[in-house]
C-alpha angles and dihedrals in degrees: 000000000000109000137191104203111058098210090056094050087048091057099040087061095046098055097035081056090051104066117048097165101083128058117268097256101058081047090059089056098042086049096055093036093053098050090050083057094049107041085037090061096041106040093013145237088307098055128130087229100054093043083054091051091049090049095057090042092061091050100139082237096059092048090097097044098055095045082062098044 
């Protein structure tokens, strides 16, 4: 995933790294979710960072994924 914002790139790979036991795809999906919660309750609902997150979550190509997560 490209980012624009490095800390939220730095925390997307961290937490896609953290967890092996799911297919790439639903990392993909825990990651970004995970750094929306985090950034959401640290900067709040009206961050750049958050906005970014939600962005890459409604990616025509993550639709399917997050209807099965």
């Amino acid at each position: 995933m490209n980012f624009t914002d490095s800390q939220l790139k730095d925390c997307y790979d961290r937490n896609f790294a953290a967890v092996t036991d799911y297919s790439d795809e639903l990392r993909q999906v825990r990651a970004l979710i995970t750094a929306h919660d985090l950034f959401r309750m640290i900067e709040g609902p009206h961050s750049p960072r958050v906005h970014e997150t939600i962005e890459h979550l409604l990616l025509p190509g993550l639709h399917p994924l997050l209807r099965s997560w």
